[in-house]
C-alpha positions as CSV (number, residue, x, y, z in Angstrom):
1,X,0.0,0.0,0.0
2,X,1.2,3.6,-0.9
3,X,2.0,6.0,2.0
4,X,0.0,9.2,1.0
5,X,-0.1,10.7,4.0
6,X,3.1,12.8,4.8
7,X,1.2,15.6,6.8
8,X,3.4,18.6,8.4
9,X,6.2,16.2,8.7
10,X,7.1,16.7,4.9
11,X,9.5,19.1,3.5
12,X,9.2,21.1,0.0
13,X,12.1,20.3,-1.6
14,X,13.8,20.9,-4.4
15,X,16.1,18.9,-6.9
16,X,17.0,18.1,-10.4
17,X,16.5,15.1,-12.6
18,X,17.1,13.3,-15.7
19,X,14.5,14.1,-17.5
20,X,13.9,10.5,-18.4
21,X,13.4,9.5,-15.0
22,X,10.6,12.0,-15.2
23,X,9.2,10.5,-18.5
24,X,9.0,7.4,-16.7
25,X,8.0,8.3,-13.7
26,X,5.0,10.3,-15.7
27,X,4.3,7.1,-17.9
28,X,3.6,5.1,-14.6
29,X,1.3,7.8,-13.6
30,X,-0.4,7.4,-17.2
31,X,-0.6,3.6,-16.1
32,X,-2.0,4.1,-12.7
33,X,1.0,2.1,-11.7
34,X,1.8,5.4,-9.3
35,X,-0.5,8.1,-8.3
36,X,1.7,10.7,-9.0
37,X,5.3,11.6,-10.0
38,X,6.0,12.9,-6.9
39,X,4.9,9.9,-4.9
40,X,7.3,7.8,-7.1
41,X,9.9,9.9,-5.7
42,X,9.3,9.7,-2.4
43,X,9.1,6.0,-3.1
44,X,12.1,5.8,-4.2
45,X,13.7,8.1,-2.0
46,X,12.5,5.7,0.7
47,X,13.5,2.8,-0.7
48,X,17.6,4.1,-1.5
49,X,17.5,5.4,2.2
50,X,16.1,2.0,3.7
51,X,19.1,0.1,1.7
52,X,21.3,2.4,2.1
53,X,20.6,2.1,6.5
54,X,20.4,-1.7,5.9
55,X,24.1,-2.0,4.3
56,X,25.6,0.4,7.1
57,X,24.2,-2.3,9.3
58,X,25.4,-5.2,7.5
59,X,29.0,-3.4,7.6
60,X,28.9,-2.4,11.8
61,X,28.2,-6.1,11.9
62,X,30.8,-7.7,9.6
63,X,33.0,-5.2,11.7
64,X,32.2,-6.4,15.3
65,X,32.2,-10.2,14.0
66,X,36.1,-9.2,13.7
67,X,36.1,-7.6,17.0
68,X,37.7,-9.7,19.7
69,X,36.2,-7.3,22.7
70,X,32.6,-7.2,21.1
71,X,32.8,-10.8,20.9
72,X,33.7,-11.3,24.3
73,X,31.3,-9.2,25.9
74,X,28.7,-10.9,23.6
75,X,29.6,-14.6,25.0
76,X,30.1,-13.2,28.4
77,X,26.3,-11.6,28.1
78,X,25.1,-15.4,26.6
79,X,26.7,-16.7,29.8
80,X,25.7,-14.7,32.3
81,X,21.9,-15.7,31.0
82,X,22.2,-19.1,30.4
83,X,21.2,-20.4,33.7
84,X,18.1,-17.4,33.7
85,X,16.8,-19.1,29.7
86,X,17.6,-22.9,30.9
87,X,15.1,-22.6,34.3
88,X,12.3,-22.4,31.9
89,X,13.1,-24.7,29.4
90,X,11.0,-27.5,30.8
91,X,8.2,-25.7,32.4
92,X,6.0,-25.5,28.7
């Protein structure tokens, strides 16, 4: 489902395109595909920010995989739970 509703949280801005992203974006309008060019921008805008957040993730985690101290807090955390999750694993 489109997100129409960007209320007084939305910003005017400004920017220049190719103009045959335009002529695309207009010919999905034409289609119905899109209500409007400028909701296939913000669509896309979404979308390039919501990759772009999920590969900076995917890096600070490749990172601390490699990172002896984040490790070892990590297992020490597992640890100092394990007896807290194993109390309940019978009860169900």
């Amino acid at each position: 489902m489109l997100n129409t509703s960007y209320g007084k949280a939305s910003i005017k801005y400004t920017t220049v395109l190719p103009k045959g992203c335009i002529d695309e974006l207009k010919d999905l309008t034409d289609k119905k595909i899109i209500p409007s060019v400028s909701q296939g921008i913000r669509l896309a805008v979404e979308n390039f920010v919501a990759i772009q957040k999920r590969r900076a993730y995917e890096s600070l985690i490749c990172e601390a995989a490699t990172d002896k101290a984040f490790i070892k807090r990590t297992m020490d955390m597992q640890n100092d739970f394990a007896a807290v999750d194993a109390e309940g694993e019978y009860e169900w």
